[in-house]
N, C-alpha and C positions, 0 to 999 in steps of 0.2 A: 208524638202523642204521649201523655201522658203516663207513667207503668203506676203509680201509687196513687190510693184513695186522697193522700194530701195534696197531691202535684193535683190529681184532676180541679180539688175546689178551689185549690190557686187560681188555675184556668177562668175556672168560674166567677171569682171574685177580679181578676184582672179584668174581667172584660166588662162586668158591671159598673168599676170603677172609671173604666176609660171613657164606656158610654155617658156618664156623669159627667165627666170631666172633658169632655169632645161637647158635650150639652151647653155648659159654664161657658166655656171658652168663646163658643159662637152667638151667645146672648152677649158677653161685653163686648163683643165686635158689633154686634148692633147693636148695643147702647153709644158705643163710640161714635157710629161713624152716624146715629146722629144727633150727636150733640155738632158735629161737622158740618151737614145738613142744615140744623139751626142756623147755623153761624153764618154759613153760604147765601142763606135764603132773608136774610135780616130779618129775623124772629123773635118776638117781644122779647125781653130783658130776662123776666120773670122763666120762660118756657126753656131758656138756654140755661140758667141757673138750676133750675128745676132738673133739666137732663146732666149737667154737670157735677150733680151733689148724687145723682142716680148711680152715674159710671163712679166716681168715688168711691159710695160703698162696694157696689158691687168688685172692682177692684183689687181693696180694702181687704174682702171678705175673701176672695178666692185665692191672696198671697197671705192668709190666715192659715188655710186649711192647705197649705202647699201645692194648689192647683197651677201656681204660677210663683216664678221667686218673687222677696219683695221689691227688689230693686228696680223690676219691669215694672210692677205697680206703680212705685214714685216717677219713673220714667213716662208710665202713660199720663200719670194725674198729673204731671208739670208737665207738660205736652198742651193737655188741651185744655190747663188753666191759662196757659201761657196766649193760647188761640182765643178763647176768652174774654179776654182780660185786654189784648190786643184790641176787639172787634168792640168791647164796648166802650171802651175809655175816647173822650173826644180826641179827634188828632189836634194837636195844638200846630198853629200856626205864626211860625217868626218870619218878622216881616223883614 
């Protein structure tokens, strides 16, 4: 337990921030997983792009405020540009 008036509001500001930041963390897990989802269930073009520019910012935004490093962010965004980009490009076919 805390002994000083400083240490208790730490306490307090730690735990606000975590719940913040336990909040962020499991909205880009559900914007992730579906823009997946999309991709899985062959979902207009538009709908996929739309959820994909969504997890970007959000991403984006949260290895801004160091809620995650940036480097996990360019990790997740070439991830599932890459899934993307894969699922809509035609497969070319050599004969």
């Amino acid at each position: 337990m805390p002994q000083h008036k400083s240490a208790e509001k730490r306490v307090r500001q730690s735990k606000r921030r975590n719940a913040y930041n336990r909040a962020q963390k499991s909205e880009a897990k559900r914007l992730i997983k579906t823009v997946q989802r999309l991709v899985a269930s062959n979902a207009p073009k538009e709908a996929i792009e739309k959820a994909l520019r969504a997890v970007s910012q959000k991403l984006d935004r949260m290895a801004t405020k160091g809620i995650i490093h940036k480097n996990k962010a360019a990790r997740k965004k070439s991830a599932l540009t890459k899934l993307v980009k894969r699922h809509l490009e035609p497969t070319s076919v050599t004969a």
